[in-house]
GUMITOR-840276 format. One record per residue (C-alpha): x, y, z. Coordinates in nm, 3 decimals. Last residue first. Layout:
<x X	y Y	z Z>
...
***
This chain:
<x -7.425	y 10.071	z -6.232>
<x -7.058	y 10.101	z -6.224>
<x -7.032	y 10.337	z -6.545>
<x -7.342	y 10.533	z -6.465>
<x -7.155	y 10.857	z -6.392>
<x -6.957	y 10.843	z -6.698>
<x -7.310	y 10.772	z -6.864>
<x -7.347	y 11.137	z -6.763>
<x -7.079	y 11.231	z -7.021>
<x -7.249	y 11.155	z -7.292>
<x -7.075	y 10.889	z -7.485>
<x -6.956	y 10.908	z -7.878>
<x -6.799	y 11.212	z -7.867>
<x -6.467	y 11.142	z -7.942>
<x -6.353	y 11.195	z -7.565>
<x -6.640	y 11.042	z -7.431>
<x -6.559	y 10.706	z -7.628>
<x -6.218	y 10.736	z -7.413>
<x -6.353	y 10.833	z -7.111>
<x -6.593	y 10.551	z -7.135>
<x -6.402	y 10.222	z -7.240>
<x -6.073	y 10.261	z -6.994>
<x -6.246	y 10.259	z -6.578>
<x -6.594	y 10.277	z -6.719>
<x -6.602	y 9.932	z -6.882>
<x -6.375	y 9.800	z -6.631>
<x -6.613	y 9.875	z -6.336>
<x -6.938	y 9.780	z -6.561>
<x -6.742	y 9.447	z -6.593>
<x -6.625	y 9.450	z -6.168>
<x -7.023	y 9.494	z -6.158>
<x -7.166	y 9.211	z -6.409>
<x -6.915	y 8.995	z -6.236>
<x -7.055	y 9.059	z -5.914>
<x -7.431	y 8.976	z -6.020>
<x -7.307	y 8.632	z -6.163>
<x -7.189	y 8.573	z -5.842>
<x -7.522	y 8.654	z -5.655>
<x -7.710	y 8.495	z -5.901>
<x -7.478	y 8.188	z -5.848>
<x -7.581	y 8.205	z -5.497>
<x -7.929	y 8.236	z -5.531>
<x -7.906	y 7.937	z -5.709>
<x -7.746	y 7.733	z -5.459>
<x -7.999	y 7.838	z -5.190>
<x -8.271	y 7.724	z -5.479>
<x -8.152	y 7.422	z -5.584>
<x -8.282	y 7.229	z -5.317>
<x -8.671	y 7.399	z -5.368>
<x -8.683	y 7.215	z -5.710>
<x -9.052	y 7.269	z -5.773>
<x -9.106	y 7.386	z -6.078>
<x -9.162	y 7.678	z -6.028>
<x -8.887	y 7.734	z -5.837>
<x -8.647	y 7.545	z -6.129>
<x -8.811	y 7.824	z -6.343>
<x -8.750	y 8.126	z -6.146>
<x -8.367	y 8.017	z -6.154>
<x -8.367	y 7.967	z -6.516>
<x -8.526	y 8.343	z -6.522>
<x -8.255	y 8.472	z -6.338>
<x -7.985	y 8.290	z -6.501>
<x -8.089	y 8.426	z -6.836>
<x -8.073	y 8.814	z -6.690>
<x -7.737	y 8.796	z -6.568>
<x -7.641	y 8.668	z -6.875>
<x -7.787	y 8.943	z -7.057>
<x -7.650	y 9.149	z -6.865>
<x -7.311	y 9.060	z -6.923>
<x -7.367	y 9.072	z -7.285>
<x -7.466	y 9.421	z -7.298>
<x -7.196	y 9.549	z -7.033>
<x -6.951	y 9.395	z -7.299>
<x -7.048	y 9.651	z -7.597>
<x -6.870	y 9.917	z -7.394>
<x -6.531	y 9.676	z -7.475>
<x -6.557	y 9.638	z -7.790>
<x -6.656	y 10.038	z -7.832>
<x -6.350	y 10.059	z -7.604>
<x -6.159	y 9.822	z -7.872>
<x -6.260	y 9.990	z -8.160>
<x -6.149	y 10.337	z -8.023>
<x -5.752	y 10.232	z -7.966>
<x -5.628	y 10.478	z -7.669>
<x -5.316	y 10.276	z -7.656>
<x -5.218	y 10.298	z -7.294>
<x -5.551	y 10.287	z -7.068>
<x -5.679	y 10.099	z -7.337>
<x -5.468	y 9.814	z -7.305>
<x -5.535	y 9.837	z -6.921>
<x -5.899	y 9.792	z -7.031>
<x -5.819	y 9.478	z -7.232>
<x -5.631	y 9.282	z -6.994>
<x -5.948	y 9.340	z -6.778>
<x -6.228	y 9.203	z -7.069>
<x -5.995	y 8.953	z -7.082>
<x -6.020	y 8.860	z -6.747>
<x -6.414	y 8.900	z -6.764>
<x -6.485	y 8.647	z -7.076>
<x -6.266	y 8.391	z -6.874>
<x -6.472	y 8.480	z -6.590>
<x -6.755	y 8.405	z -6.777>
<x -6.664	y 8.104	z -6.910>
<x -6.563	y 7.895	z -6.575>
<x -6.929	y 8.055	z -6.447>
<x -7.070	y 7.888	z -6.727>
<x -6.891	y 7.545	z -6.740>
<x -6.975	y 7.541	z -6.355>
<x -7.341	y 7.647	z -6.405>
<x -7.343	y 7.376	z -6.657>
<x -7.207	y 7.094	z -6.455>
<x -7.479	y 7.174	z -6.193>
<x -7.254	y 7.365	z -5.892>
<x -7.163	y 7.223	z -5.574>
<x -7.239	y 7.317	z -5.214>
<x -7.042	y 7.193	z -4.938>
<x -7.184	y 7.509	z -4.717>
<x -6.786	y 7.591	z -4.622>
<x -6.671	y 7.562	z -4.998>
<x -6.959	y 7.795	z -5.140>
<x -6.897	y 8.026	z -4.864>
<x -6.551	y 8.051	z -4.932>
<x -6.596	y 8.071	z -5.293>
<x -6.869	y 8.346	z -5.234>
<x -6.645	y 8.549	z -5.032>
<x -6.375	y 8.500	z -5.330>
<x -6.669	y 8.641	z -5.597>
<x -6.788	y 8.934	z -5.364>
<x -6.555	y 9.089	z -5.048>
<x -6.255	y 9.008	z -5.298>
<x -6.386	y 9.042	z -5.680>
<x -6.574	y 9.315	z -5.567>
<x -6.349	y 9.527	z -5.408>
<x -6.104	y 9.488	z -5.648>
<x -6.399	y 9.633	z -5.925>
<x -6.412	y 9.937	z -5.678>
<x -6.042	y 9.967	z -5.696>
<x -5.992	y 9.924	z -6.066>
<x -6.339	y 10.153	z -6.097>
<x -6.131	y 10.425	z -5.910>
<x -5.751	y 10.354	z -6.050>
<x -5.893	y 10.417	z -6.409>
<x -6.108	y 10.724	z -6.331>
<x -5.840	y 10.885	z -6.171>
<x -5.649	y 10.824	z -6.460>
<x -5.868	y 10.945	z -6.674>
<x -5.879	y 11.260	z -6.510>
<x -5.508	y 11.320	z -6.498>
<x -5.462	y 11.275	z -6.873>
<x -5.743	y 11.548	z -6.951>
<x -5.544	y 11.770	z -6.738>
<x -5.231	y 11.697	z -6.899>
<x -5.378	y 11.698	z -7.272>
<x -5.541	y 12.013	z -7.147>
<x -5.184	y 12.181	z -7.089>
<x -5.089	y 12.218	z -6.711>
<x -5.003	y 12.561	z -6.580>
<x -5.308	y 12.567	z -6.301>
<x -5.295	y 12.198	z -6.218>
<x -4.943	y 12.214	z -6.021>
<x -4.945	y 11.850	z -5.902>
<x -5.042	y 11.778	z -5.533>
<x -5.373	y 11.575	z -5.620>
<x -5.209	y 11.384	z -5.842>
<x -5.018	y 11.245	z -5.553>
<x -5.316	y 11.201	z -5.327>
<x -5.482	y 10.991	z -5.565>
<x -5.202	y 10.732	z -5.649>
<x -5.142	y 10.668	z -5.272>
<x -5.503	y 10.646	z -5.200>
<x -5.545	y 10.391	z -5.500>
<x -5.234	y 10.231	z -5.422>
<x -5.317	y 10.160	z -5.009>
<x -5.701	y 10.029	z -5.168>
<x -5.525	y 9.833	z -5.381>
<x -5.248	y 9.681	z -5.156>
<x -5.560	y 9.610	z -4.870>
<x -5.723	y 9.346	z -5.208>
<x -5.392	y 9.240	z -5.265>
<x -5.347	y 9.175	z -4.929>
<x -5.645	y 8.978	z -4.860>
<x -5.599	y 8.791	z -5.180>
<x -5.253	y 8.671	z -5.080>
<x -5.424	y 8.527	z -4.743>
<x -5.690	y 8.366	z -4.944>
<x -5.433	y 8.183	z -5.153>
<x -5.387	y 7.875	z -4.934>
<x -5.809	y 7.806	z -4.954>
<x -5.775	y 7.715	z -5.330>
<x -6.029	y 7.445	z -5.303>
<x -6.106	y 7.340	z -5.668>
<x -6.268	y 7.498	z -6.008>
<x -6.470	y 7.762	z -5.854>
<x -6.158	y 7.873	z -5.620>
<x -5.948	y 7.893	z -5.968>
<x -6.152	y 8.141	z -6.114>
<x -6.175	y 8.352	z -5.800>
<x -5.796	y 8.307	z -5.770>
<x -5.769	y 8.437	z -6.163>
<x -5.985	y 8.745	z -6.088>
<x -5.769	y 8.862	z -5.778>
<x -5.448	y 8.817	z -5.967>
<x -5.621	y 9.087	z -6.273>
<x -5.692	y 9.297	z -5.992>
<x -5.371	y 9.311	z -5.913>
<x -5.191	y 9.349	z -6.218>
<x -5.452	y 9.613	z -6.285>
<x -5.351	y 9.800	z -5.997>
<x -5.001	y 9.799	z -6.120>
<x -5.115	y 9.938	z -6.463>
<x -5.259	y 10.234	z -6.238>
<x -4.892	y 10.273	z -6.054>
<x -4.786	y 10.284	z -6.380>
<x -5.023	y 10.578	z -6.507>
<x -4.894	y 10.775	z -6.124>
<x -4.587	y 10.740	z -6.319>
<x -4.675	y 10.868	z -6.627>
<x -4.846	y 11.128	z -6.479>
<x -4.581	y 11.254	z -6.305>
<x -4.342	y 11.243	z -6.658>
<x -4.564	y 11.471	z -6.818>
<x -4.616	y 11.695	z -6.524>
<x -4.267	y 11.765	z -6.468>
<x -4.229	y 12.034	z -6.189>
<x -4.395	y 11.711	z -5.960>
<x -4.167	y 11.439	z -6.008>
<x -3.931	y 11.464	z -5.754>
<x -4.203	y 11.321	z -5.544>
<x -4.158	y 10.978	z -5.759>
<x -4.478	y 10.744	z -5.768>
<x -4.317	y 10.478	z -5.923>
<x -4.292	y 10.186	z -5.691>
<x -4.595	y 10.269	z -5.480>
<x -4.568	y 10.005	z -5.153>
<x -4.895	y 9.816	z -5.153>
<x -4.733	y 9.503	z -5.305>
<x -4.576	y 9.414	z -4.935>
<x -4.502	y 9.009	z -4.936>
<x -4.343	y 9.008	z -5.281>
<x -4.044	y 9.224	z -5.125>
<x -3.786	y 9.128	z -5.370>
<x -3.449	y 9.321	z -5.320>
<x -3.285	y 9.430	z -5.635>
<x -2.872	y 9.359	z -5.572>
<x -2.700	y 9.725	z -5.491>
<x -2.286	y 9.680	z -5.537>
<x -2.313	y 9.358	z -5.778>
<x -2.539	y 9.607	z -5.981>
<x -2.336	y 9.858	z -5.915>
<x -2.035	y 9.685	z -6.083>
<x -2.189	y 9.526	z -6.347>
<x -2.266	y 9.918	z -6.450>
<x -1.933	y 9.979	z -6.457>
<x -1.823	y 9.671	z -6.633>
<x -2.088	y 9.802	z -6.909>
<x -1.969	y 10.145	z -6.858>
<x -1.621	y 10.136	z -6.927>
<x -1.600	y 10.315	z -7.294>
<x -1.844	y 10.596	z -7.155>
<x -1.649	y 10.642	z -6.861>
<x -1.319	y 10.847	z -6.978>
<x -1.478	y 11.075	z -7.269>
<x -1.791	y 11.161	z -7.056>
<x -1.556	y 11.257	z -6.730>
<x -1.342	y 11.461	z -6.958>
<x -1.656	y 11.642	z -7.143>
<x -1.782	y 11.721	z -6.767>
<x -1.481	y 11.887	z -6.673>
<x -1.428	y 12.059	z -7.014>
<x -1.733	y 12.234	z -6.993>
<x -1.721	y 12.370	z -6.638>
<x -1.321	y 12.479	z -6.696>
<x -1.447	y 12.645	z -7.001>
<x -1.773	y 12.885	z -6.825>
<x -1.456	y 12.887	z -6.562>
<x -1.240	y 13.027	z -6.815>
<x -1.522	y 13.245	z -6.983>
<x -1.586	y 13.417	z -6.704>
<x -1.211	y 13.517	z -6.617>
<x -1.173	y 13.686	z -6.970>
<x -0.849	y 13.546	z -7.077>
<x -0.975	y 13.240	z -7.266>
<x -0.811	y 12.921	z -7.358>
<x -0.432	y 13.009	z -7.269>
<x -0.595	y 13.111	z -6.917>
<x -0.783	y 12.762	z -6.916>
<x -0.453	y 12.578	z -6.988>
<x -0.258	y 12.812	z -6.714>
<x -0.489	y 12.673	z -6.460>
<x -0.498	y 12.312	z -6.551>
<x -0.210	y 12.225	z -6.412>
<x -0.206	y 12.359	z -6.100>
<x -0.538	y 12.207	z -6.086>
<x -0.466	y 11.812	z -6.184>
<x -0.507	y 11.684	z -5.809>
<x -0.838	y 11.839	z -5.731>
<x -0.949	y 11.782	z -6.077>
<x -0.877	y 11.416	z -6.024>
<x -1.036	y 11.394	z -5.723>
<x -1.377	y 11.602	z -5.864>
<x -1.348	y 11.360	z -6.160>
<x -1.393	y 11.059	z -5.905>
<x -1.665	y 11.179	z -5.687>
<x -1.884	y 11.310	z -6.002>
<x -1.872	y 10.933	z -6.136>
<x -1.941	y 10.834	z -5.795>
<x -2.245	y 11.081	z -5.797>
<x -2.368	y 10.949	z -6.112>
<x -2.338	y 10.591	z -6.058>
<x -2.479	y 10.666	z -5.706>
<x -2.784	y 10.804	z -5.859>
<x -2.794	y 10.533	z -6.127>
<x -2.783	y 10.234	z -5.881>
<x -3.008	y 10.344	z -5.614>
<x -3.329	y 10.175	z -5.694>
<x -3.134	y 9.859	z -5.683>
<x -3.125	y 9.884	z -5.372>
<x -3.498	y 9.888	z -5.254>
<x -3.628	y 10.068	z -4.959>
<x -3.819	y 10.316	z -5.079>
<x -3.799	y 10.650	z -5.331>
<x -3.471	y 10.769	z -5.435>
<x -3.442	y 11.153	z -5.498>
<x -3.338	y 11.289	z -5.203>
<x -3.054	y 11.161	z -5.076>
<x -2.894	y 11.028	z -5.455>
<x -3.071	y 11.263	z -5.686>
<x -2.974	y 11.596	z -5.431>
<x -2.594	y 11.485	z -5.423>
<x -2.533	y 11.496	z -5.797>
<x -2.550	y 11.826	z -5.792>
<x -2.356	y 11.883	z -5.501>
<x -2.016	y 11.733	z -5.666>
<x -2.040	y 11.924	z -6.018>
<x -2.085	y 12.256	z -5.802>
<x -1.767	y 12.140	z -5.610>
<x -1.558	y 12.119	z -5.923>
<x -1.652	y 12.493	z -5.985>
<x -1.545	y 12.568	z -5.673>
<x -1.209	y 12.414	z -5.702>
<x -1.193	y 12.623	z -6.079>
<x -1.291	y 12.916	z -5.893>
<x -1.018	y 12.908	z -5.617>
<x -0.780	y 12.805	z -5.904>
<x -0.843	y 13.128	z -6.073>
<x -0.833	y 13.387	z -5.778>
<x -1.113	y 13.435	z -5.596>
<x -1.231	y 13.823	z -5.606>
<x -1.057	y 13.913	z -5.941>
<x -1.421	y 14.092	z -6.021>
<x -1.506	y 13.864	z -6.328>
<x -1.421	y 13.583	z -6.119>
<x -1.680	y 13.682	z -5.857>
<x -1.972	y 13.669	z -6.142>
<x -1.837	y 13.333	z -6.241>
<x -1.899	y 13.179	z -5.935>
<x -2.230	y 13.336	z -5.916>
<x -2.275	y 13.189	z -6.273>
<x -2.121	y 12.864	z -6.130>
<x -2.377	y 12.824	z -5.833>
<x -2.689	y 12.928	z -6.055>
<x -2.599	y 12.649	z -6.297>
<x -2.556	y 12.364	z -6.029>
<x -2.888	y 12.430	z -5.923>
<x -3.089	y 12.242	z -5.615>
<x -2.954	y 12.567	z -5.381>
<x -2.886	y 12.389	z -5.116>
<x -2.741	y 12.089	z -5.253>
<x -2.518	y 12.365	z -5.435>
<x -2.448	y 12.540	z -5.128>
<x -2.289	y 12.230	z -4.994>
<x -2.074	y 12.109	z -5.296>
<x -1.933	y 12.490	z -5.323>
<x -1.861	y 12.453	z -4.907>
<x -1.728	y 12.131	z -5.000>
<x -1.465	y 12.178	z -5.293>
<x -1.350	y 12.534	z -5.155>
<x -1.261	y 12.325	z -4.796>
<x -1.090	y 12.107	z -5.093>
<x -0.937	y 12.395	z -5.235>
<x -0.762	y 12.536	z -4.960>
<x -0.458	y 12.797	z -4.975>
<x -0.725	y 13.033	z -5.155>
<x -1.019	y 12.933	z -4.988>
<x -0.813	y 13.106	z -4.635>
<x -0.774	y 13.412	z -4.877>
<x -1.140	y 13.446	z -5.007>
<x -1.218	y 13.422	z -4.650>
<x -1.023	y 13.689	z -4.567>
<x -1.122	y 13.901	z -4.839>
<x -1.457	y 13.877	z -4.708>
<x -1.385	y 14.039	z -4.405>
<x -1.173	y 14.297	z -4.540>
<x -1.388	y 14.447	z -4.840>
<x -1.199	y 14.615	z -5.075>
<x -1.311	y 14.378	z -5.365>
<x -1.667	y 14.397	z -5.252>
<x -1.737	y 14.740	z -5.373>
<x -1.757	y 14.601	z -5.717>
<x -1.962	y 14.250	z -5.602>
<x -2.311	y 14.439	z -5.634>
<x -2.257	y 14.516	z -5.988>
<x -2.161	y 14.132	z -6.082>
<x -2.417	y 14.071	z -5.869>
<x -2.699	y 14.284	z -5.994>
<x -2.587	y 14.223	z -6.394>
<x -2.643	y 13.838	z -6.283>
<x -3.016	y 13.917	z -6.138>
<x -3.075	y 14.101	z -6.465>
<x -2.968	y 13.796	z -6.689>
<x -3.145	y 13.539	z -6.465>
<x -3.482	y 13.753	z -6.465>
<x -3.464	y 13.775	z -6.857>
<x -3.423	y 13.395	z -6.845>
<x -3.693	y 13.324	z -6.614>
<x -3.906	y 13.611	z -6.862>
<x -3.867	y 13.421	z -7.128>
<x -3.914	y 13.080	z -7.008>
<x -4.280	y 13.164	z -6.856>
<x -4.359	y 13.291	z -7.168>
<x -4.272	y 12.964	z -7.297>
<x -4.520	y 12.811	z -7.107>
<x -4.766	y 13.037	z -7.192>
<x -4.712	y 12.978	z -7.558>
<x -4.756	y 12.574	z -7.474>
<x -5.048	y 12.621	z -7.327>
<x -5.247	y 12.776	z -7.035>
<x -5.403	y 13.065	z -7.156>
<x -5.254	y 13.337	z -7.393>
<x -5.221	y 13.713	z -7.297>
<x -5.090	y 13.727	z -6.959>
<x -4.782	y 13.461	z -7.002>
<x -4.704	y 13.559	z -7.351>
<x -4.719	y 13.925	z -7.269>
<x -4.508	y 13.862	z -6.973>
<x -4.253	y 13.654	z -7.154>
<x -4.191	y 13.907	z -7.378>
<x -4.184	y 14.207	z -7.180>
<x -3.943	y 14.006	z -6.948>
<x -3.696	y 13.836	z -7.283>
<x -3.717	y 14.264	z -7.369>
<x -3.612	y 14.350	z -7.036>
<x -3.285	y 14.123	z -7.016>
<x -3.169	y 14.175	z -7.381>
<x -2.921	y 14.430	z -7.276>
<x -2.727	y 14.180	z -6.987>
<x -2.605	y 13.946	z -7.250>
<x -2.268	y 13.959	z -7.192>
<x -2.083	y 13.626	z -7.272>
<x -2.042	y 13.401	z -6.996>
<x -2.453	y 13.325	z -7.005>
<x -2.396	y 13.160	z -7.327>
<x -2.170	y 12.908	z -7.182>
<x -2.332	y 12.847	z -6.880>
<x -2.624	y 12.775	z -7.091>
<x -2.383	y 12.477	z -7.239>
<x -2.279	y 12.313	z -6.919>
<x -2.589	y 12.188	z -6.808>
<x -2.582	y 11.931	z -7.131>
<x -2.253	y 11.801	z -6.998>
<x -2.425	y 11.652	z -6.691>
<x -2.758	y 11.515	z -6.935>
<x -2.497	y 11.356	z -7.127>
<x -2.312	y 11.185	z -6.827>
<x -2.654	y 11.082	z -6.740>
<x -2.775	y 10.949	z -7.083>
<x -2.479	y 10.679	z -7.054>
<x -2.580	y 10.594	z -6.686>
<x -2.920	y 10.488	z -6.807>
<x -2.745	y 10.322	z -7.155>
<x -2.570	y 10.126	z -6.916>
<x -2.859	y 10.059	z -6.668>
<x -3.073	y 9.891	z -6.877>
<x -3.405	y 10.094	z -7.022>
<x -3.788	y 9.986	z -7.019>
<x -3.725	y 9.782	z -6.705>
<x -3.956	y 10.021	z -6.540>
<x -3.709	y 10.153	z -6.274>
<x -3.500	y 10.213	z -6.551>
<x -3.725	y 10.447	z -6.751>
<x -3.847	y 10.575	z -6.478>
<x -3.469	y 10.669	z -6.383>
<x -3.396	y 10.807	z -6.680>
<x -3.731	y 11.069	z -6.694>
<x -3.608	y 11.188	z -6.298>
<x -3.277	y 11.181	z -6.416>
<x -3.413	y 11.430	z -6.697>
<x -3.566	y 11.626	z -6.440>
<x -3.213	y 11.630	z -6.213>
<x -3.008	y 11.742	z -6.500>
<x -3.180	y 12.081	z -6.500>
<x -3.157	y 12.312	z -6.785>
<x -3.465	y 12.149	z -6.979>
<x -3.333	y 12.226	z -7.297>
<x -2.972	y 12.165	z -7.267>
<x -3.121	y 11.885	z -7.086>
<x -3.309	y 11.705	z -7.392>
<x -2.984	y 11.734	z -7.618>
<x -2.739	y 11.611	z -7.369>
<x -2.935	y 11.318	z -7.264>
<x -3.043	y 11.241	z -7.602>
<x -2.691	y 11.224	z -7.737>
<x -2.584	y 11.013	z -7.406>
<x -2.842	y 10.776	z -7.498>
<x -2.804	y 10.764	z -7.867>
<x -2.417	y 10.681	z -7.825>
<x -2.484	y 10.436	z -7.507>
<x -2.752	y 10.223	z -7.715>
<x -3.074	y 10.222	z -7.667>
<x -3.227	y 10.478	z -7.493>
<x -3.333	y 10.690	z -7.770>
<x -3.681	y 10.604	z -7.742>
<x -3.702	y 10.714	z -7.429>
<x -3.560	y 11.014	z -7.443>
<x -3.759	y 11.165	z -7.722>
<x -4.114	y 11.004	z -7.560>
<x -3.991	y 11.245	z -7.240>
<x -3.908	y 11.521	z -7.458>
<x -4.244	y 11.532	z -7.592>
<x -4.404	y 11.454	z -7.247>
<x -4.223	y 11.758	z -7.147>
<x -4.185	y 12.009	z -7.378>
<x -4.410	y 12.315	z -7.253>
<x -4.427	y 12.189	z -6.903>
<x -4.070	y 12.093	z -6.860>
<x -3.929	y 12.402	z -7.074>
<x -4.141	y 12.649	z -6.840>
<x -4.035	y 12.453	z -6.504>
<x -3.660	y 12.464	z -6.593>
<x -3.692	y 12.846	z -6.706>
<x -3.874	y 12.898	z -6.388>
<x -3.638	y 12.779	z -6.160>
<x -3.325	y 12.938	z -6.323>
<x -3.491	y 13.263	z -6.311>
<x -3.579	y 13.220	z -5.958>
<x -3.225	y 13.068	z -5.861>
<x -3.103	y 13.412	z -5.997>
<x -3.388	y 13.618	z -5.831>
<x -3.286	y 13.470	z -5.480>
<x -2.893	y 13.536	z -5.509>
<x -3.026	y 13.864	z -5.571>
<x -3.225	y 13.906	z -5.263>
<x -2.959	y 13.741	z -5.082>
<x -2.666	y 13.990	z -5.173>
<x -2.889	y 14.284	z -5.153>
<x -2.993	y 14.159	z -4.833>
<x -2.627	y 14.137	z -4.766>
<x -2.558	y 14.490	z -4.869>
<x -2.833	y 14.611	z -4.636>
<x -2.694	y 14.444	z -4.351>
<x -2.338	y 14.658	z -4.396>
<x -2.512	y 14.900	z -4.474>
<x -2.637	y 14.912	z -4.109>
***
């Protein structure tokens, strides 16, 4: 029976360490994020910078995998090439190394005070940067106290048959130590937790110092696992190149180690004689060695992969979210940014939709009506897609800038959708109907409707402008749109009533027609207007927010 309760121990502890961990990864990510995010990605430029910024940015995060999450958005976008991708990588691995390093010293006496702390901040202020940083505090107060609980827990240990049996059988074979490390790492998602618990049995001469070392090389292996099964989203190769960069990176030093740790044990013992600090060393150094020896051959690396994983085109299924990473969703900063891209996409689209309606008044553009139909199914798939991913994001410890963020995106992919709607099931329906009837337009409806359209593509390129820039003279540009539109609306109406008047009952099916046209583009306009325009010039106070309402009216 104590035997039982000693494991729960075990567990339980083993628990409140990946807790700590967990939380002081989440805390940093929501208080820093979208900072550290912009930080990143404007220092991926050249391999220096970017493995600078990797370090840097995950020594605060603590988790490699969130910064690959920022890298690879980066890359996916096109914003960054792979070589200064891979280059921020090998940072962001020697960047996990350095809380190991404090945590080998003995820190155990500042444990409740970082709780007190943290729980003060986290109960007293509301959610914000301070909270968030409460949040770290007491994570790292719970990581020192669950360490103390181990290393306490593992003192009756040393005597223990069973597991000094195992210990032995590790002992005469490091690569079995290599994989089971690797494997509890995947499990655990945290290379740090894995070598403080490693370190924690060091202290107590439980493995001996090789043992440690091999399962300290396995930690470096399993972390790099997680990115490449579960962090790659569809079908596409090239998707895959920086997680298996990593991992093969990883692969390689692991080998090496393997073969170079006779060696190295009486180097880390010279280093440091406290067993903790050897392996906190041993970590370090691995990582630094694997930096040093790939960052001069990355560009014929990186050739490599890409000759490895070619991008695979798939033109024919747009609807298939390119950005919308699950991985994502401890980072708010960098999930909205991708559900933002997915928006742009939608745009894109739209935008496509717009200049096959243009072209259909012009001349018989039956060919693209296929393309149109899937546009028009990719946008409502995106919009769905893009909706029911925000909707799983941890709202209750977002900042207001994140919240506020979140809403006008949802407002953005709505009216895109709505205004996709329209330009398919209204303006191309009317083309086709226009084109089966044999009906032509007067040389100045045609000169108009050419116009108008014109008019409305900008006025799209201009909302997804404002979606990114935020500029206020442009959405009070664009706001001032739904003016003019009417008023063309309006014109045509009473030019119709006229030519009834008047007599000219052939014109009249036509007309009604280019009403009806004129009618849509006065709605996919109201659509943009409210999608980028409104929540912007509601934000500054210059729109009530029931004309958000009214936005597609």
């Amino acid at each position: 029976m104590s035997g039982l309760i000693t494991l729960l121990d075990f567990a339980g502890y083993v628990a409140l360490l990946l807790w700590g961990v967990h939380m002081v990864q989440t805390g940093v990510q929501r208080a820093f994020g979208a900072a550290l995010g912009a930080a990143l990605g404007r220092a991926l430029g050249t391999r220096l910078r970017a493995f600078a910024a990797g370090l840097g940015i995950t020594a605060a995060l603590q988790s490699s995998t969130a910064t690959g999450l920022m890298i690879t958005g980066f890359a996916a976008g096109g914003v960054v090439s792979l070589v200064p991708a891979l280059a921020a990588m090998l940072g962001a691995n020697v960047g996990t190394t350095l809380i190991v390093q404090l945590l080998s010293f003995d820190l155990t006496s500042l444990a409740p005070i970082l709780i007190l702390a943290g729980v003060w901040m986290f109960r007293r202020y509301p959610p914000g940067r301070t909270r968030d940083l409460g949040r770290v505090f007491i994570g790292l107060g719970l990581l020192l106290l669950s360490l103390h609980q181990l290393v306490e827990l593992f003192q009756p240990f040393q005597t223990a048959p069973m597991l000094g049996m195992i210990l032995d059988a590790l002992s005469t074979q490091p690569v079995a130590a290599v994989l089971l490390s690797a494997a509890f790492t995947w499990a655990a998602h945290s290379s740090v937790a894995v070598v403080v618990l490693v370190m924690s049995l060091a202290t107590h001469h439980m493995v001996a110092p090789h043992v440690a070392f091999a399962l300290v090389l396995g930690a470096n292996l399993g972390t790099a696992i997680n990115p490449m099964i579960e962090g790659v989203t569809g079908d596409d190769p090239a998707a895959r190149r920086l997680p298996l960069g990593n991992l093969l990176t990883r692969v390689i030093g692991v080998l090496a180690g393997l073969i170079l740790l006779p060696y190295l044990q009486p180097l880390m013992s010279d280093l440091a004689n406290d067993p903790a600090r050897a392996v906190a060393n041993f970590h370090t150094l691995f990582n630094a060695v694997i930096a040093l020896v790939f960052l001069p051959i990355l560009t014929p690396y990186a050739a490599l992969l890409t000759r490895w994983l070619p991008k695979r085109a798939d033109p024919n299924d747009p609807s298939r979210p390119q950005y919308l990473d699950e991985w994502a969703h401890d980072v708010p900063a960098v999930a909205l940014g991708n559900a933002a891209r997915e928006g742009l996409r939608m745009a894109d689209m739209l935008q496509t939709l717009l200049l096959y309606a243009r072209a259909g008044f012009k001349r018989d553009n039956r060919h693209r009506m296929v393309q149109a139909r899937q546009l028009d199914t990719a946008l409502d798939k995106l919009e769905n897609a893009i909706t029911t991913y925000l909707a799983t994001l941890d709202q209750e410890n977002m900042t207001r800038e994140d919240l506020q963020r979140l809403d006008d995106i949802l407002a953005f992919i709505s009216n895109v959708g709505h205004a996709g709607d329209l330009a398919h099931h209204g303006l191309l329906s009317h083309v086709a109907k226009l084109r089966k009837q044999g009906w032509t337009f007067s040389p100045e409806q045609r000169a108009s409707l050419d116009e108008t359209l014109g008019q409305l593509i900008a006025n799209q390129r201009t909302a997804a402008a404002l979606f990114v820039n935020d500029d206020l003279r442009q959405a009070r540009s664009l706001a001032g749109e739904k003016a003019r539109f009417r008023t063309i609306e309006t014109t045509a109406a009473d030019t119709h009533l006229q030519k009834i008047k008047a007599g000219e009952v052939d014109a009249a099916e036509v007309g009604a027609l280019y009403l009806d046209i004129l009618r849509d583009m006065k709605g996919i306009n109201s659509h943009l207007v409210g999608a980028a325009a409104y929540p912007l010039l509601a934000r500054h106070g210059e729109l009530l927010p029931s004309r958000l309402r009214e936005a597609g009216n």
